[in-house]
N, C-alpha and C positions, 0 to 999 in steps of 0.2 A: 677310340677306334677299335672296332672289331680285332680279335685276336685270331690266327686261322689254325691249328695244326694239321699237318699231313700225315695219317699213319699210310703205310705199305705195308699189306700181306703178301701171302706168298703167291693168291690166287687172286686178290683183289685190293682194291684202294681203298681209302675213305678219308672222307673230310671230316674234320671235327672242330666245328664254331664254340669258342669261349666266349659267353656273356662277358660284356664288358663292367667292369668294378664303378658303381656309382663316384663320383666325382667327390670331394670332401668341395669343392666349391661348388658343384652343383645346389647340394643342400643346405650352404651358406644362403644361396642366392632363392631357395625358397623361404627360407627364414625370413628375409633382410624384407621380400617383395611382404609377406603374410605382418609385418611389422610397420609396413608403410597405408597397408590398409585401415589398420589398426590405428595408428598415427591420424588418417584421413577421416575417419570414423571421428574420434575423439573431437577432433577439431571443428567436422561440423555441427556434434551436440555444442560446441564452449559456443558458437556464433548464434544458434538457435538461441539460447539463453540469453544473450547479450541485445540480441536482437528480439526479444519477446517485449517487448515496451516498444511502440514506435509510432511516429505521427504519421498519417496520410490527410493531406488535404485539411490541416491545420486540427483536424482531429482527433484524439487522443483514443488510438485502439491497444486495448489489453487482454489475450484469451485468458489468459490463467497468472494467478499469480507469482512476481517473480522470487524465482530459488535460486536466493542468496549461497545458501549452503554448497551447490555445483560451482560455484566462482572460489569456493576455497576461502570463503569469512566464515570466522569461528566466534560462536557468541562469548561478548565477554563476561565473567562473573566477577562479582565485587563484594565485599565486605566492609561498607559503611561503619562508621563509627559517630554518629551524630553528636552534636553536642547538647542538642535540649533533654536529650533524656538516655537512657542505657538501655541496650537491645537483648539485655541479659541473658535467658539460655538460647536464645536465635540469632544471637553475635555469631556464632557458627555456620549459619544459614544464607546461603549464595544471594546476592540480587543482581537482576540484570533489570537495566537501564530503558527506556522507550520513548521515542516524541512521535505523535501523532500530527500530521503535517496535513493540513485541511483548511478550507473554506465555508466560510460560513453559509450554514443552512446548509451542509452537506451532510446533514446526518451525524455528526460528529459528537453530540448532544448524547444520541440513539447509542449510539457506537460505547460511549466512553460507558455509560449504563450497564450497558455489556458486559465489559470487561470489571467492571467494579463489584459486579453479582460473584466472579471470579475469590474463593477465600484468599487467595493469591494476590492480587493484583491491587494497585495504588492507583489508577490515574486520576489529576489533581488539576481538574477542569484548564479554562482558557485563560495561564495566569499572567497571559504578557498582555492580557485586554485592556491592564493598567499602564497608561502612559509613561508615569514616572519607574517602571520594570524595564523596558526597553529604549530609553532614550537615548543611549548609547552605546556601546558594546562592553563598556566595564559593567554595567547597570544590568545587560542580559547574562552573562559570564555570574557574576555575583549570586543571581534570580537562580542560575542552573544548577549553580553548585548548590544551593542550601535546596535546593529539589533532590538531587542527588546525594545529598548527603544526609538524606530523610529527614531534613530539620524545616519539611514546609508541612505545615497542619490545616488539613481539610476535611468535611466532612465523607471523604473517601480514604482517608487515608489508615493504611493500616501497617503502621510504622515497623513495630517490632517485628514482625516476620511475615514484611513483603517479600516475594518471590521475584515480581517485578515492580518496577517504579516511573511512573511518567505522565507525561500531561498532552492536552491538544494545544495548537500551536497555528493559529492562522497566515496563509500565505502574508494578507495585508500587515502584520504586526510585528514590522519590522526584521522577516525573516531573510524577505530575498535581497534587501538592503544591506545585511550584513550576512550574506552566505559563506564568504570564503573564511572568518571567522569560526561561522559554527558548526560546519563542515570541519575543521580542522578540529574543534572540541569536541564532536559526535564522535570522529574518528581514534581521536588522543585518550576518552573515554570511555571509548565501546560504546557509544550509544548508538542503539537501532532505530529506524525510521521505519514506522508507517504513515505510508501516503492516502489518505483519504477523499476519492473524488466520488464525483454522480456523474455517471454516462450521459447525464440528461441535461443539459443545462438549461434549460428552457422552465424545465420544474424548479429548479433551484429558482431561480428569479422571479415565479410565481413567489415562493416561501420567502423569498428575501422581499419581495413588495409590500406582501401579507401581512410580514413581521413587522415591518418600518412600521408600517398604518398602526398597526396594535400599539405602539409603544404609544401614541399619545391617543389614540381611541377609546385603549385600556376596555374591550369588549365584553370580557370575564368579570364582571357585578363591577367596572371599576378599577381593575388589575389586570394588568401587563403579565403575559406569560408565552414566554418565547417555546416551554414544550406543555404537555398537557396527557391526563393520567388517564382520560375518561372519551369515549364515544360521544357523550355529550358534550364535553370541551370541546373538544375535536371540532364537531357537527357546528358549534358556535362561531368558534375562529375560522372556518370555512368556507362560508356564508359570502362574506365578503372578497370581491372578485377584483383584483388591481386591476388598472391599464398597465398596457405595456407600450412602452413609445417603439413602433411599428419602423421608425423611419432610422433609430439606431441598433434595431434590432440584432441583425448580423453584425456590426460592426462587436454590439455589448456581446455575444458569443465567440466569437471570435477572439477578445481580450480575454474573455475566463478560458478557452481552449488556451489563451499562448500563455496564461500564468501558472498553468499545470504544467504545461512542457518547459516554463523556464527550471521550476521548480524540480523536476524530474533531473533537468540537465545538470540544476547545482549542485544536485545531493544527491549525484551516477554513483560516487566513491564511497557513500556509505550503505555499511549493511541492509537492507530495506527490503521491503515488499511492497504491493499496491495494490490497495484493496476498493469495491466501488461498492457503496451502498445498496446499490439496484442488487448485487450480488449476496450482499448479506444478507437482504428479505427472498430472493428466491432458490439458493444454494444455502445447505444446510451445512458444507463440507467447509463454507468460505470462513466461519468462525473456526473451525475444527485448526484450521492451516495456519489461520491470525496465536493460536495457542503453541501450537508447535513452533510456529517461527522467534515465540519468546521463550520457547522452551520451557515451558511450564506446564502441570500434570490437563490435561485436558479432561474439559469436567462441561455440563450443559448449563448456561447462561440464557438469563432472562433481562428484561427489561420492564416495567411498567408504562412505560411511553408508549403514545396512541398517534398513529401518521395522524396528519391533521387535514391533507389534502390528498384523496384517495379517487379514483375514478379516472373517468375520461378529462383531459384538460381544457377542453371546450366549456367544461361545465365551472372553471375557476378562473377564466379570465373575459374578464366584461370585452373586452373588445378584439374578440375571437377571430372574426369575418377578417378583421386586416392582420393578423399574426400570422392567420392562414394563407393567406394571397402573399404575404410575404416571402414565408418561406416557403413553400410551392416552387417546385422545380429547382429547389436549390441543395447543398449538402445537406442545410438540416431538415430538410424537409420530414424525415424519419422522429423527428423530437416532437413533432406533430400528433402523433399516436402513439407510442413508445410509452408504456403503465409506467410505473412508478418514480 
């Protein structure tokens, strides 16, 4: 409240207004509101992140890969002691952990080549593709550990001082059968998870038709080869155009969109990111992030792997006219043109 004083002279009056003394709770109360914005701020980046994975219309959208790191997961680092051999002066030398979480013919093949070109990196191809590795969860648990404990030998593998260590891991092979399990051991262990999908699925099931055929067509003089080095390999296995059954169409995309969101859903609680093939060949930054996210020195990776199905998709499936009348006016109508 205004303070007033009165002087009286001898000839005349005057008033004299004291400013009033700022409040000590006034400037509480700028504090406290500038701390609630702050608060409010914070909170909508934690949801943006949380919400950066999300399905619409049973399809799987992802702008940018997610950062585990803003959710406050800290990578774990490990110092292995194997038993088949001695890690001698690199027993000193950190490893962190990795499962690459994919579907077949999603590139995963391409991907793991990748990271193997990496002087760093171990991954130790598709090892649960063996029945008797996953038949029951002592038999996966067993398989991880001696993965982890660098006592699995491949011709990837670079034991003594791997940086990182890990393998692909297909949805069908007994992962989402036994999630709550190995979710609890990713977590228990510090193992990180990349998810590896194709935006496209309609191309995967080209490459998954193409590959079936080959294994007993054996196109290649005679030989079976699920990836291929050469333009001319390539050009080979190509050639040949699946049907695609027209009449289960949407239903068969629709099951690979819901096994990637089951999958997403089971493994919300571990470290991860998710990364899409389609991204790898057209974003050069998406390898840069898959490096960082395992925390290791980031370095340019190659591959000798040659896409095998490249172009318009009219041009790889024989019976084109009803794929396209199918899905014409429907969600996926977009997987119709959509490169790679």
């Amino acid at each position: 409240m205004a303070e007033y004083i009165c002087l009286f002279g001898k000839d005349s009056a005057a008033i004299v207004i004291k400013q009033p003394k700022k409040s000590p709770l006034f400037l509480r109360m700028i504090v406290l509101v500038f701390a609630m914005v702050c608060g409010l701020y914070i909170c909508s980046v934690c949801l943006k992140q949380l919400s950066n994975v999300s399905f619409q219309s049973s399809q799987l959208v992802q702008t940018t890969p997610f950062d585990s790191h803003s959710l406050g997961f800290v990578t774990r680092i490990h110092y292995p002691k194997p038993q088949t051999f001695n890690r001698a002066e690199c027993g000193h030398n950190p490893v962190r952990y990795f499962a690459i979480l994919s579907m077949q013919r999603s590139g995963s093949g391409w991907f793991e080549t990748l990271l193997n070109s990496h002087s760093n990196v171990s991954s130790n191809g598709e090892i649960f593709s063996v029945l008797d590795r996953r038949k029951n969860i002592s038999s996966i648990i067993q398989t991880l550990d001696r993965v982890y404990n660098l006592d699995w030998f491949t011709s990837a593998s670079k034991n003594e001082c791997s940086a990182a260590i890990g393998f692909k891991w297909m949805l069908n092979q007994g992962l989402l059968d036994n999630h709550k399990e190995i979710v609890d051991y990713f977590n228990r262990r510090g193992v990180s998870t990349i998810f590896l999908f194709r935006r496209n699925p309609l191309r995967r099931m080209v490459s998954v038709l193409a590959n079936s055929y080959d294994r007993y067509a054996k196109l290649l003089n005679g030989t079976h080869k699920s990836h291929v080095h050469s333009p001319a390999e390539a050009d080979a296995l190509s050639r040949y155009k699946p049907v695609i059954n027209s009449t289960s169409l949407i239903h068969d995309l629709q099951e690979t969109e819901n096994s990637a969101a089951k999958a997403l859903e089971y493994f919300n609680t571990t470290r991860h990111i998710v990364v899409f093939y389609e991204d790898l060949i057209t974003n050069q930054s998406t390898l840069k992030q898959v490096q960082e996210f395992l925390n290791i020195p980031v370095k340019d990776l190659s591959s000798r792997q040659v896409k095998i199905h490249r172009g318009d998709l009219s041009d790889h499936i024989k019976n084109w006219e009803d794929i396209n009348k199918t899905l014409n006016g429907t969600e996926y109508e977009k997987f119709l043109r959509a490169d790679y």
